[in-house]
Each structure stands twice: as structure tokens, then as C-alpha cells.
PyMOL CGO cylinders between C-alpha atoms (Angstrom):
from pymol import cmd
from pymol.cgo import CYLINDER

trace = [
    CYLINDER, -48.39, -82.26, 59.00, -47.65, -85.12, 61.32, 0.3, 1, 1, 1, 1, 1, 1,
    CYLINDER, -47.65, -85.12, 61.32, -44.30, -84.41, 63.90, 0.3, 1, 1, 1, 1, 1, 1,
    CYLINDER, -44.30, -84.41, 63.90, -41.56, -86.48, 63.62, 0.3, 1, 1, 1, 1, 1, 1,
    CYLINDER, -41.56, -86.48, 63.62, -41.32, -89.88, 65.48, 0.3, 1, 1, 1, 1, 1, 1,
    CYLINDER, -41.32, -89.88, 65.48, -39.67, -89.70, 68.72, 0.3, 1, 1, 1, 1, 1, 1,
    CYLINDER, -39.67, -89.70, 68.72, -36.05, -91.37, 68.56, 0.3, 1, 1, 1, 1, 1, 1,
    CYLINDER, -36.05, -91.37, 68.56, -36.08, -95.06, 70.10, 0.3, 1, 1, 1, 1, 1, 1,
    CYLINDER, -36.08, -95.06, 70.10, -33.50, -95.00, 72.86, 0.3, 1, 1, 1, 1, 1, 1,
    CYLINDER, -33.50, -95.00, 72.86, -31.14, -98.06, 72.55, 0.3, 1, 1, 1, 1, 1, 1,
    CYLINDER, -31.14, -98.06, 72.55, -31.13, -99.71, 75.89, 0.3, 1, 1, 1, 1, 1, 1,
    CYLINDER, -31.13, -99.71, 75.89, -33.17, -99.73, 79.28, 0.3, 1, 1, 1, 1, 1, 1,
    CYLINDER, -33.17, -99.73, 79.28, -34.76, -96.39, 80.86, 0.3, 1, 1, 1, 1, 1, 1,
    CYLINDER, -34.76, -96.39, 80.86, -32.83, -94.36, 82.96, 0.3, 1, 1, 1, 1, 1, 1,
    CYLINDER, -32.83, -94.36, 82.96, -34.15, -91.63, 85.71, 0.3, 1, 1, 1, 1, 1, 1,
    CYLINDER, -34.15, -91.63, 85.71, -36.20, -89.21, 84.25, 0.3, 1, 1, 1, 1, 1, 1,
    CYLINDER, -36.20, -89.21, 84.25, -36.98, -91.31, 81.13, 0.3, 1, 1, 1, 1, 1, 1,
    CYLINDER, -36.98, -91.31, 81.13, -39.12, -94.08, 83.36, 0.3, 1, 1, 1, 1, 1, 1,
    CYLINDER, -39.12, -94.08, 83.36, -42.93, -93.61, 82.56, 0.3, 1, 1, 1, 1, 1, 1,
    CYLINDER, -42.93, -93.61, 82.56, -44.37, -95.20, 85.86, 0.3, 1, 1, 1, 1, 1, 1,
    CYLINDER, -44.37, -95.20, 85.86, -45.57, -93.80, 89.15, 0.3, 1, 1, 1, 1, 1, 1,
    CYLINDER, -45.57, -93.80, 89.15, -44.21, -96.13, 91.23, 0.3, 1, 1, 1, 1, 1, 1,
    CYLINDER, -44.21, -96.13, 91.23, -41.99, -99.01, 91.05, 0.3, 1, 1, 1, 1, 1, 1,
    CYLINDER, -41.99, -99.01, 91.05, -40.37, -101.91, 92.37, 0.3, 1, 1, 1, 1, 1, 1,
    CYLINDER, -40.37, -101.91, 92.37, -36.80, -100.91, 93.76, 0.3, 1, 1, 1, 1, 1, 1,
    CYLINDER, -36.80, -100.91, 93.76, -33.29, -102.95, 94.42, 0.3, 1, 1, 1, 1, 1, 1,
    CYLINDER, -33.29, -102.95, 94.42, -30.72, -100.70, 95.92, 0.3, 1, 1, 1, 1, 1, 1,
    CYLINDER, -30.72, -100.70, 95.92, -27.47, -100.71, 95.20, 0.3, 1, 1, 1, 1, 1, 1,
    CYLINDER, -27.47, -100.71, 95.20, -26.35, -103.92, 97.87, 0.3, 1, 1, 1, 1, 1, 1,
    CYLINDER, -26.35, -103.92, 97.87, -29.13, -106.11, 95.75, 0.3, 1, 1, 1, 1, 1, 1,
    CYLINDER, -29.13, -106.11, 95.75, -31.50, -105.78, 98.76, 0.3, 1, 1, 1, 1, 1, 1,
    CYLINDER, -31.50, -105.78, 98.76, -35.46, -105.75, 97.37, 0.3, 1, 1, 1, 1, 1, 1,
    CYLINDER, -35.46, -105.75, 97.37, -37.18, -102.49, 98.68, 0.3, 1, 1, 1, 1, 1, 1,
    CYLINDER, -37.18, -102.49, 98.68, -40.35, -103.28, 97.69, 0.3, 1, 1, 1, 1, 1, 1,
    CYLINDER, -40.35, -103.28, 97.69, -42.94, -100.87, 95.82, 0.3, 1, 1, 1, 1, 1, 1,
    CYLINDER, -42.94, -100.87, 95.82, -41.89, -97.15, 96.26, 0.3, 1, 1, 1, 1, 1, 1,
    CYLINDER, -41.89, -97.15, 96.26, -42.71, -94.01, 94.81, 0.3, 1, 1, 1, 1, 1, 1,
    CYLINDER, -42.71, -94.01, 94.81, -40.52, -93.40, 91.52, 0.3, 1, 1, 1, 1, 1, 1,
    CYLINDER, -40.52, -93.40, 91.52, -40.16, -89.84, 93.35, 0.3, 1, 1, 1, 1, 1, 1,
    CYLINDER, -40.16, -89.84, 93.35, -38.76, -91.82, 96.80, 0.3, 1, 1, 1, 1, 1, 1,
    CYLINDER, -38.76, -91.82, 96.80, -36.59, -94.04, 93.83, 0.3, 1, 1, 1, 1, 1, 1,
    CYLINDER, -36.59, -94.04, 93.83, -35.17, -91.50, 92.49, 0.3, 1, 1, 1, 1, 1, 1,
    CYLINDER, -35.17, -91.50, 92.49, -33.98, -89.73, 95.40, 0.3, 1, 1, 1, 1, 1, 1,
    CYLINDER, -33.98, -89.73, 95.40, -32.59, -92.33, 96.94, 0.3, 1, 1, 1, 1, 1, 1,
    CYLINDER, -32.59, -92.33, 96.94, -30.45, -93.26, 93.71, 0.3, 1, 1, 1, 1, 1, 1,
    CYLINDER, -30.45, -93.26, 93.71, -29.27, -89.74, 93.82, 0.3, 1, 1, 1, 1, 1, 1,
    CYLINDER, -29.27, -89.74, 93.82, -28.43, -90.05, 97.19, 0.3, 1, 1, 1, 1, 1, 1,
    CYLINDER, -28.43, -90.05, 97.19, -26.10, -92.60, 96.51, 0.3, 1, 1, 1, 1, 1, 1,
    CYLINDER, -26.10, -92.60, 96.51, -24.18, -91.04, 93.54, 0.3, 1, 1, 1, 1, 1, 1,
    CYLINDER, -24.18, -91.04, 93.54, -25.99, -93.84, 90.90, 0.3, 1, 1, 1, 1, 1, 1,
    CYLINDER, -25.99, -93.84, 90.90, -28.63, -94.01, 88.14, 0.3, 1, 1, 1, 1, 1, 1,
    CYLINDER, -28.63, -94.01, 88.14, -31.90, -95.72, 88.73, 0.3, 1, 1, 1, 1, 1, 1,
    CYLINDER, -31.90, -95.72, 88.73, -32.27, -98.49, 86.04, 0.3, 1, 1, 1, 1, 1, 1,
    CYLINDER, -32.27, -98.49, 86.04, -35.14, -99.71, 85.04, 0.3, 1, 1, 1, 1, 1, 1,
    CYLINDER, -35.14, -99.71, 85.04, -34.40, -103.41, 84.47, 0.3, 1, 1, 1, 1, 1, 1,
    CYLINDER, -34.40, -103.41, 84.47, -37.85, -105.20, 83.90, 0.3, 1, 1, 1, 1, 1, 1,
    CYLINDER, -37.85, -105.20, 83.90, -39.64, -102.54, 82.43, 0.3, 1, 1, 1, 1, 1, 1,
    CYLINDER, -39.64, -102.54, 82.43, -43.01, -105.16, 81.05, 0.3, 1, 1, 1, 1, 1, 1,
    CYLINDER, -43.01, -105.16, 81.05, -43.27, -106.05, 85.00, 0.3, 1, 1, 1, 1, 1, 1,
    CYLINDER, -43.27, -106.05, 85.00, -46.28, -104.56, 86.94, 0.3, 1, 1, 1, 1, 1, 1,
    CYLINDER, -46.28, -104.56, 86.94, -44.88, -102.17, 88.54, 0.3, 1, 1, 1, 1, 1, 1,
    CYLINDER, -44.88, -102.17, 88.54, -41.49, -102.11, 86.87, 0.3, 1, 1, 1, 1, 1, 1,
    CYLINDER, -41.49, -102.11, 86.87, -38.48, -103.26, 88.42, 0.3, 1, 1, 1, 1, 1, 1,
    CYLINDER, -38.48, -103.26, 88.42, -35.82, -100.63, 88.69, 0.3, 1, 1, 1, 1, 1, 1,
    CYLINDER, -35.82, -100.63, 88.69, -32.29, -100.81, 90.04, 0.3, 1, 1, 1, 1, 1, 1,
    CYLINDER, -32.29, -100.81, 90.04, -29.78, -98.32, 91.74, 0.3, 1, 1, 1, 1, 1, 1,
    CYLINDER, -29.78, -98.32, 91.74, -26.60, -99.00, 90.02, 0.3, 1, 1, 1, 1, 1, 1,
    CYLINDER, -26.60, -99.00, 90.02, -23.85, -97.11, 88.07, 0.3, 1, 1, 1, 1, 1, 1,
    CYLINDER, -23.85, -97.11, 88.07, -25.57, -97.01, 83.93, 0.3, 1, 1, 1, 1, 1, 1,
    CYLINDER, -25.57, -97.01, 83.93, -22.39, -96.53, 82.83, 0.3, 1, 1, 1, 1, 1, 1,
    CYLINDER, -22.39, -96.53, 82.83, -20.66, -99.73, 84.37, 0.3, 1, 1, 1, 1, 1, 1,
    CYLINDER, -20.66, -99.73, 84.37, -23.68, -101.64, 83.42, 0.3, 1, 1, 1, 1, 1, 1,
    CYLINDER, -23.68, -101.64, 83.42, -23.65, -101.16, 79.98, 0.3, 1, 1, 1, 1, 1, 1,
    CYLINDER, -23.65, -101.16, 79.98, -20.04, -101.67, 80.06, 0.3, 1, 1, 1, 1, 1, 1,
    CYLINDER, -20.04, -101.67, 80.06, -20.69, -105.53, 81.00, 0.3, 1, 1, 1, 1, 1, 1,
    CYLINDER, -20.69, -105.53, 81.00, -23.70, -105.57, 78.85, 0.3, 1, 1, 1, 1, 1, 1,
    CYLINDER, -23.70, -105.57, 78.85, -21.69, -105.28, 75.93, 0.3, 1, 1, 1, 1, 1, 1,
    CYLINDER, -21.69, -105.28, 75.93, -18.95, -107.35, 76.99, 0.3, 1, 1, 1, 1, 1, 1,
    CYLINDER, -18.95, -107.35, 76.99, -21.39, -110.06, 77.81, 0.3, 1, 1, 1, 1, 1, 1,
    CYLINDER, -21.39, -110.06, 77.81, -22.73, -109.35, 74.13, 0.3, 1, 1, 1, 1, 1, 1,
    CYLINDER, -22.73, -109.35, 74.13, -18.97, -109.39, 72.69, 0.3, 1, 1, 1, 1, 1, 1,
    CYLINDER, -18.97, -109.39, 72.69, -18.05, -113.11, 74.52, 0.3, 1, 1, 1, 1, 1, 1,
    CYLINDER, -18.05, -113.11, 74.52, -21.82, -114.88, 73.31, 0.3, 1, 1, 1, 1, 1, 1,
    CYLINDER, -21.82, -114.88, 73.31, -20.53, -113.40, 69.68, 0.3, 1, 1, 1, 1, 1, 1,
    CYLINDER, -20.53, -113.40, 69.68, -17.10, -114.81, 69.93, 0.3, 1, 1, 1, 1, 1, 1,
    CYLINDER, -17.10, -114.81, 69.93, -18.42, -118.44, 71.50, 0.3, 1, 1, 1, 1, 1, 1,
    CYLINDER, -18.42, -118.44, 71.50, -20.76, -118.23, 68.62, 0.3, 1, 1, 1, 1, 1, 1,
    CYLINDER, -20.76, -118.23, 68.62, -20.16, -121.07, 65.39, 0.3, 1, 1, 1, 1, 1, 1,
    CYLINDER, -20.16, -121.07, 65.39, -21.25, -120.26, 61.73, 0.3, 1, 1, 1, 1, 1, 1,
    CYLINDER, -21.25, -120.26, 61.73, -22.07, -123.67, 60.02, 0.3, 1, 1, 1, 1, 1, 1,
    CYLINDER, -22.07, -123.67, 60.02, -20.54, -123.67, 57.11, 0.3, 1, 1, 1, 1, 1, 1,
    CYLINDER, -20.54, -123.67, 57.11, -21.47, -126.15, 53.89, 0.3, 1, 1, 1, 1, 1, 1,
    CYLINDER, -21.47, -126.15, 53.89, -18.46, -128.07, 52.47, 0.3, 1, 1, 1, 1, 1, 1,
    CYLINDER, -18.46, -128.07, 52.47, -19.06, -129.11, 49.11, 0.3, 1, 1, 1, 1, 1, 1,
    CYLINDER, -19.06, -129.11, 49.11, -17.00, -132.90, 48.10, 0.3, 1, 1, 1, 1, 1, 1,
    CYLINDER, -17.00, -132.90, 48.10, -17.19, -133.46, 44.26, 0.3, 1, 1, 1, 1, 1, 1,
    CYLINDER, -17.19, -133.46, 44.26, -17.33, -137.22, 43.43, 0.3, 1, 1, 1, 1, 1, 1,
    CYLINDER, -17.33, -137.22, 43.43, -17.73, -139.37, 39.88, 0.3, 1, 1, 1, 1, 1, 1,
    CYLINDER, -17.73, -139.37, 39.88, -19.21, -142.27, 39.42, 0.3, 1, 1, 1, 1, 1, 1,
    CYLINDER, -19.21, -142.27, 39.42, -16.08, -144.52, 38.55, 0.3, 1, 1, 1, 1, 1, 1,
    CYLINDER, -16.08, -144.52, 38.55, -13.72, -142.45, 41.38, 0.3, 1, 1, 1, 1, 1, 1,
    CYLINDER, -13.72, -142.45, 41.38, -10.88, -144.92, 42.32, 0.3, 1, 1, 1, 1, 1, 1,
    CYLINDER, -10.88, -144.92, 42.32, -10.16, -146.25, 45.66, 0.3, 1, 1, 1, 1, 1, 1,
    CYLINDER, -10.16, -146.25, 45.66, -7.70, -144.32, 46.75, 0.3, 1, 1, 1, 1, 1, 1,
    CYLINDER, -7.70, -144.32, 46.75, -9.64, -141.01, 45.39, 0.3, 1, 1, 1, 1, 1, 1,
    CYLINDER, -9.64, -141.01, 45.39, -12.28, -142.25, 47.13, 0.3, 1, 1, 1, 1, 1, 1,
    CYLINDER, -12.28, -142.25, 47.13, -10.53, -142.59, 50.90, 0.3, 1, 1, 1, 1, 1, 1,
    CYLINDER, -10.53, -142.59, 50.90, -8.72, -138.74, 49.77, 0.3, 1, 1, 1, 1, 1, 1,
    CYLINDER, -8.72, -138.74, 49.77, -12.32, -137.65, 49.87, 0.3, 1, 1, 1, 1, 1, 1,
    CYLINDER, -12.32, -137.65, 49.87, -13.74, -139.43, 52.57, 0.3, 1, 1, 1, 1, 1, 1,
    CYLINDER, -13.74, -139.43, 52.57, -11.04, -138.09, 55.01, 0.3, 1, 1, 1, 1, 1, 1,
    CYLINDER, -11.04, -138.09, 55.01, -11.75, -134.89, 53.87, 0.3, 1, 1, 1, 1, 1, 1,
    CYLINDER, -11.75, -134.89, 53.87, -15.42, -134.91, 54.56, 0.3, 1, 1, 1, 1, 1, 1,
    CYLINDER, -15.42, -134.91, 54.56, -14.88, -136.62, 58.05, 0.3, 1, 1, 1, 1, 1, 1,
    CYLINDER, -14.88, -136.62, 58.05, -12.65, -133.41, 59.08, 0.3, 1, 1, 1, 1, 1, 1,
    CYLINDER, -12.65, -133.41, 59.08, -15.45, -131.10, 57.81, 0.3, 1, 1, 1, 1, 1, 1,
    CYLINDER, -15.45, -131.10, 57.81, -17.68, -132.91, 59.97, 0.3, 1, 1, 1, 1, 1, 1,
    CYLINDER, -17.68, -132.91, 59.97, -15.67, -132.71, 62.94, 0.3, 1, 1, 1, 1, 1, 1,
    CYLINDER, -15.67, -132.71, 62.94, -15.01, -128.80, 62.30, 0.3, 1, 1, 1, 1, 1, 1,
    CYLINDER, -15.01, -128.80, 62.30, -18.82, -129.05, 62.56, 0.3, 1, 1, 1, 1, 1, 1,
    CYLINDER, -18.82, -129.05, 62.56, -19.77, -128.21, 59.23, 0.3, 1, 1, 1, 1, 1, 1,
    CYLINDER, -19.77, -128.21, 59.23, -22.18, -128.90, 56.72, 0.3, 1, 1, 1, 1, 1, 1,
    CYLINDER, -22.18, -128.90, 56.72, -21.32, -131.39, 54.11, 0.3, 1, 1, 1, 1, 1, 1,
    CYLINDER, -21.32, -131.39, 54.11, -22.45, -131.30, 50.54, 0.3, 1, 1, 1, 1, 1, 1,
    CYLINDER, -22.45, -131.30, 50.54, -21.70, -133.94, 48.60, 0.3, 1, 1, 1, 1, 1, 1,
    CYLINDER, -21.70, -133.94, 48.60, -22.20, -133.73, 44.51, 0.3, 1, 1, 1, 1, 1, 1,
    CYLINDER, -22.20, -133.73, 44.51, -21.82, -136.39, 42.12, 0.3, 1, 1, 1, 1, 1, 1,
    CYLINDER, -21.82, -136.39, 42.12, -21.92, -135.18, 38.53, 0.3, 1, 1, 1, 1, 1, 1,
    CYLINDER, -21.92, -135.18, 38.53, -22.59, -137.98, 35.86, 0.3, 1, 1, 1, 1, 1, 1,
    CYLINDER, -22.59, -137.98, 35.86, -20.99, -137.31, 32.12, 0.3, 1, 1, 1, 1, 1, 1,
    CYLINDER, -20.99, -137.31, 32.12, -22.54, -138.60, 28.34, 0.3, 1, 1, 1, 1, 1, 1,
    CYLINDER, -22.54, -138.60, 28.34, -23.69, -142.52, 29.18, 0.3, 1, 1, 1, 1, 1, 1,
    CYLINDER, -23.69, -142.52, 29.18, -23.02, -142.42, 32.45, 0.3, 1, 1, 1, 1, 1, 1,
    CYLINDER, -23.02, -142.42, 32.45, -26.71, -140.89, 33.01, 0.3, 1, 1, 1, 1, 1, 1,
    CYLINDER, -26.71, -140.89, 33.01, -27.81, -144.06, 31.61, 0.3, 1, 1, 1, 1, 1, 1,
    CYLINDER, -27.81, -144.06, 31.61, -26.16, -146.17, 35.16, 0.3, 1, 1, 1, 1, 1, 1,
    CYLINDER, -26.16, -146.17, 35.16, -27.38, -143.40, 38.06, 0.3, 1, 1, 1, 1, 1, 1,
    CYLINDER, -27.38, -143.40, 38.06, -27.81, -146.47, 40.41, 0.3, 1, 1, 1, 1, 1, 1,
    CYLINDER, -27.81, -146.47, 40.41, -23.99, -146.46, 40.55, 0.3, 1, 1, 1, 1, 1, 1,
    CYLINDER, -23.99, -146.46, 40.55, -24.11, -143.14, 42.02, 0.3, 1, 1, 1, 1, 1, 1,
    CYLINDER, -24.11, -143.14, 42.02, -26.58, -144.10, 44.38, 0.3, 1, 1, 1, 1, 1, 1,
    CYLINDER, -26.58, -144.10, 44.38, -24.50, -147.46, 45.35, 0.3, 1, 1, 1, 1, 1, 1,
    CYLINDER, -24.50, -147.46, 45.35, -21.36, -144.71, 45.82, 0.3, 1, 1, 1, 1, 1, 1,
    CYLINDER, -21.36, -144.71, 45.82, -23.82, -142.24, 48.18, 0.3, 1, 1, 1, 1, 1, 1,
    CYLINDER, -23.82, -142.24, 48.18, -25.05, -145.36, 50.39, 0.3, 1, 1, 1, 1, 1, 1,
    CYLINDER, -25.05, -145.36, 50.39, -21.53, -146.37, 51.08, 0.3, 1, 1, 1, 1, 1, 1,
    CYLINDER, -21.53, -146.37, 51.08, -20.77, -142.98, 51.99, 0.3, 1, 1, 1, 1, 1, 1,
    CYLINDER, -20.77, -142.98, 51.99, -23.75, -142.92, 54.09, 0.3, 1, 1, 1, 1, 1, 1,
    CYLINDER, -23.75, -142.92, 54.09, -22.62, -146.03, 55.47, 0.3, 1, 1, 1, 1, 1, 1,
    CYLINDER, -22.62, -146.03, 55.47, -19.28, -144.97, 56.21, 0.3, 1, 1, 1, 1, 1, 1,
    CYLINDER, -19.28, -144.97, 56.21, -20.14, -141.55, 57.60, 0.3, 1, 1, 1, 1, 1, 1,
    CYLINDER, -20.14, -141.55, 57.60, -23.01, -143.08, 59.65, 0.3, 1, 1, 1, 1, 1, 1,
    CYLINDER, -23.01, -143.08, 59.65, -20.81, -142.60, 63.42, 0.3, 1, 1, 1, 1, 1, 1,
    CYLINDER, -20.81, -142.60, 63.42, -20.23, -139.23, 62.10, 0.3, 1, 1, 1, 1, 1, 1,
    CYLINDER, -20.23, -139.23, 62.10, -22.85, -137.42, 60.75, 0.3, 1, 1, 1, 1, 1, 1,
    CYLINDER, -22.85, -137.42, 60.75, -26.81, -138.17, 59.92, 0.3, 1, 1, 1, 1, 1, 1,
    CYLINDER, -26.81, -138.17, 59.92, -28.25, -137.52, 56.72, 0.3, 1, 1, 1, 1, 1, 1,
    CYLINDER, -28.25, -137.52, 56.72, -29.79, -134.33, 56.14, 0.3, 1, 1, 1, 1, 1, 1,
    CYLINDER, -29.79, -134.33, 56.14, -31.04, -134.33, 52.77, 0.3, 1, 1, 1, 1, 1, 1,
    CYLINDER, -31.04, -134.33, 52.77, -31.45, -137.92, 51.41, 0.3, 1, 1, 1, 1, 1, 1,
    CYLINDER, -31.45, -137.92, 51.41, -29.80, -138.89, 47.50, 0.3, 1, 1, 1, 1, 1, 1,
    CYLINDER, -29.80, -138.89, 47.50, -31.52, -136.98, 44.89, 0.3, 1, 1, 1, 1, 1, 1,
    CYLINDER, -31.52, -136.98, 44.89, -31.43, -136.20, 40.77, 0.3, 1, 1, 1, 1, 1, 1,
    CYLINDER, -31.43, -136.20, 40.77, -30.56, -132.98, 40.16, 0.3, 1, 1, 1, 1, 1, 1,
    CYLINDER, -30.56, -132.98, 40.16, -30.07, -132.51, 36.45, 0.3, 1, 1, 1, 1, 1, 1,
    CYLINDER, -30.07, -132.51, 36.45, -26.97, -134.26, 35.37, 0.3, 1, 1, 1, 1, 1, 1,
    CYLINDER, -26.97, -134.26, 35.37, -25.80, -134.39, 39.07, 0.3, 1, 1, 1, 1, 1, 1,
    CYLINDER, -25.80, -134.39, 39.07, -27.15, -136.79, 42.42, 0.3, 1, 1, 1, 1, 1, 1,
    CYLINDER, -27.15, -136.79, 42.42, -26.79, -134.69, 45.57, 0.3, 1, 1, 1, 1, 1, 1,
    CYLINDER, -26.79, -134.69, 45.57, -26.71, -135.79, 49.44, 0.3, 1, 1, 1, 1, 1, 1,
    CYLINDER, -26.71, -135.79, 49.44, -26.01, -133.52, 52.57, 0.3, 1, 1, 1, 1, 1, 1,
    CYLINDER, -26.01, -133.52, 52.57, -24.69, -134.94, 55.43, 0.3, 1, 1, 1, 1, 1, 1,
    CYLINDER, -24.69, -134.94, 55.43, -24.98, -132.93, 59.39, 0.3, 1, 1, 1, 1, 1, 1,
    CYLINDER, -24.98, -132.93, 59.39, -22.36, -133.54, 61.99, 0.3, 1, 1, 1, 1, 1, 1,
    CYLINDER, -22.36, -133.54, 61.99, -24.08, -135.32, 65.05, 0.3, 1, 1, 1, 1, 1, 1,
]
cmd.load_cgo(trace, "trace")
């Protein structure tokens, strides 16, 4: 029988859980100390009523820190919180054209696809062809060039006109 895995700590080292002998040390004003003893380190974070950190532990020898653990992780996570909030999900709009859509339909769905693009989304556009009108596809490409055309300031073209079925599909990328 094998005993169980030791539980990955989330997070840096802290005092007694660093692994090296010695270490490089910043004290608590951000002044380097050089290489000391993780002994010397540790005595001189206690000293001072803090935690020694270890903030670069891959580093030869590791660089540790006297700070306060609990403060630190504090504005780790808040860091972590603001980058999440900042953070945009592209989204893909999908705009459902015919071939014979009428002018004004036409400008309806191009101002529509403009204000995706300028959300910064994705936009998927689908043109479905019915009974005979699979029989005049290069109408549905004419209609994708022009809104390739159209869009062209906008937005470049991420996946060029293509048959899909019954249906001729183009994706268009905000710039």
C-alpha cells in the first residue's frame, strides 16, 4: 500500500514550508539582503511580526520576502478579481440572410451586424437557400461580397464564403 499524496498547497511557501537552505532575502522596506541562511531569514521575519514569503521559488537560491501573508494574498486576489472583470468574452452573433432580402431588410441587418462588431463580437453570417434557389448560389455569393465590401472598415474576414448544405456561411472579426 502506497500513502496518500501530500495535499498541494494553493499559493507560495510560507516559513516553515520553504525547502531551501539558504535564500535570497528582501526585508520588509524592499531593501535586497542578499543570500542568508533560511535560519537568519526566518528570524529576522519573526523579529519583525511578518511571514517570510517565498516569492520566486524556481530562482537559485529562492527569493523570499518579509511581508504580512495575509495582506498579500489579500491584493493577490484582488489583482485576480480586476484582470477578471477587465476581461471580454467574444461572443458569435449569428445574422440570417436570403438570397432575394430587400433593401431595406438588407440595411436592418447590416446595422445590426456593424453594432455587433463594435461590441467586439464575432459575426456569423448564414444565408439559407430554399427549393430552386440552390440552383443560383452565385447570388448568395454576390450578397456575401457586398457585405464584405461594406463591412470591410469594420471587420476582416475570418472565415471566407462557403457551401454548407443548403446554407453559404461567412464570419466576419472586428478589427
Amino acid at each position: 500500500m502506497k500513502a496518500p499524496p501530500t495535499p498541494q498547497k494553493e499559493g507560495p511557501r510560507t516559513n516553515r514550508e520553504i525547502r531551501a537552505r539558504e535564500v535570497q532575502l528582501i526585508d520588509a522596506e524592499g531593501q535586497n539582503r542578499g543570500v542568508v541562511d533560511l535560519m537568519e531569514a526566518m528570524r529576522l521575519a519573526e523579529e519583525a511580526s511578518l511571514d517570510l514569503v517565498e516569492i520566486v521559488p524556481n530562482a537559485n537560491p529562492p527569493v523570499c520576502k518579509i511581508l504580512d501573508y495575509g495582506k498579500f494574498r489579500f491584493l493577490e486576489q484582488k489583482k485576480a478579481a480586476e484582470a477578471r472583470k477587465k476581461q471580454k468574452i467574444v461572443e458569435i452573433k449569428e445574422i440570417k440572410l436570403r438570397p432575394g432580402i430587400d433593401d431595406h431588410d438588407y440595411e436592418t441587418k447590416m446595422k445590426a451586424v456593424m453594432r455587433f462588431l463594435e461590441e467586439g463580437d464575432k459575426v456569423k453570417i448564414t444565408l439559407r437557400f430554399r427549393g430552386r434557389e440552390m440552383a443560383h448560389t452565385e447570388l448568395g455569393y454576390r450578397l456575401l461580397i457586398k457585405v464584405k465590401a461594406e463591412t470591410a472598415a469594420a471587420a476582416k474576414v475570418e472565415a471566407e464564403p462557403s457551401m454548407e448544405g443548403r446554407q453559404m456561411i461567412m464570419v466576419l472579426a472586428p478589427k
